[in-house]
C-alpha positions as CSV (number, residue, x, y, z in Angstrom):
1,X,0.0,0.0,0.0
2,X,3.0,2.8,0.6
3,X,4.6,1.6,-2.5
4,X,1.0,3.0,-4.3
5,X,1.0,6.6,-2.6
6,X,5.0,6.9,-3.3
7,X,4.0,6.4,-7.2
8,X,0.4,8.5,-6.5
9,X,2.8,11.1,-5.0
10,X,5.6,11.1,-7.7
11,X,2.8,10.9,-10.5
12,X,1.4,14.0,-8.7
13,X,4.4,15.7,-8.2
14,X,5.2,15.6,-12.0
15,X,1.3,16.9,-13.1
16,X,2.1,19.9,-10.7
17,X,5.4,21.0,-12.1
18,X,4.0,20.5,-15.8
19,X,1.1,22.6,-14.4
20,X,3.5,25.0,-13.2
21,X,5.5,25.2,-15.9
22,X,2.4,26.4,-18.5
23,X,1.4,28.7,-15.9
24,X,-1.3,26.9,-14.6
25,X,-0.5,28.2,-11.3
26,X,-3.9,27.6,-9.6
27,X,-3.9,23.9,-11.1
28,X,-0.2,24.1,-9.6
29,X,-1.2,24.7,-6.1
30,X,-3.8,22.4,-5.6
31,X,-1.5,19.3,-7.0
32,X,0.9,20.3,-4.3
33,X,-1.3,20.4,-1.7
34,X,-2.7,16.8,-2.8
35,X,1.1,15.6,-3.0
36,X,1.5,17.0,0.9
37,X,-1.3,14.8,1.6
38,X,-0.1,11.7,-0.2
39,X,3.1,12.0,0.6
40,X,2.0,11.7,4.5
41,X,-1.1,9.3,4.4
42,X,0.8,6.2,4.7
43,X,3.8,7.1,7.2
């Protein structure tokens, strides 16, 4: 089950900075706060 939220998380991670990088920055921001929360569900 961790190894799922570590590949929800990098998954995640990657959307947000794409989203950041087209200046999605509201898009962004909420991917980042949903990788804080999978990155500390399962520890």
């Amino acid at each position: 089950m961790a190894r799922m939220f570590r590949v929800l998380g990098f998954f995640t991670l990657a959307i947000g900075l794409m989203a950041f990088a087209g200046d999605l920055v509201e898009m962004a921001l909420l991917f980042s706060c949903r990788l804080r929360f999978l990155s500390f569900w399962d520890t």
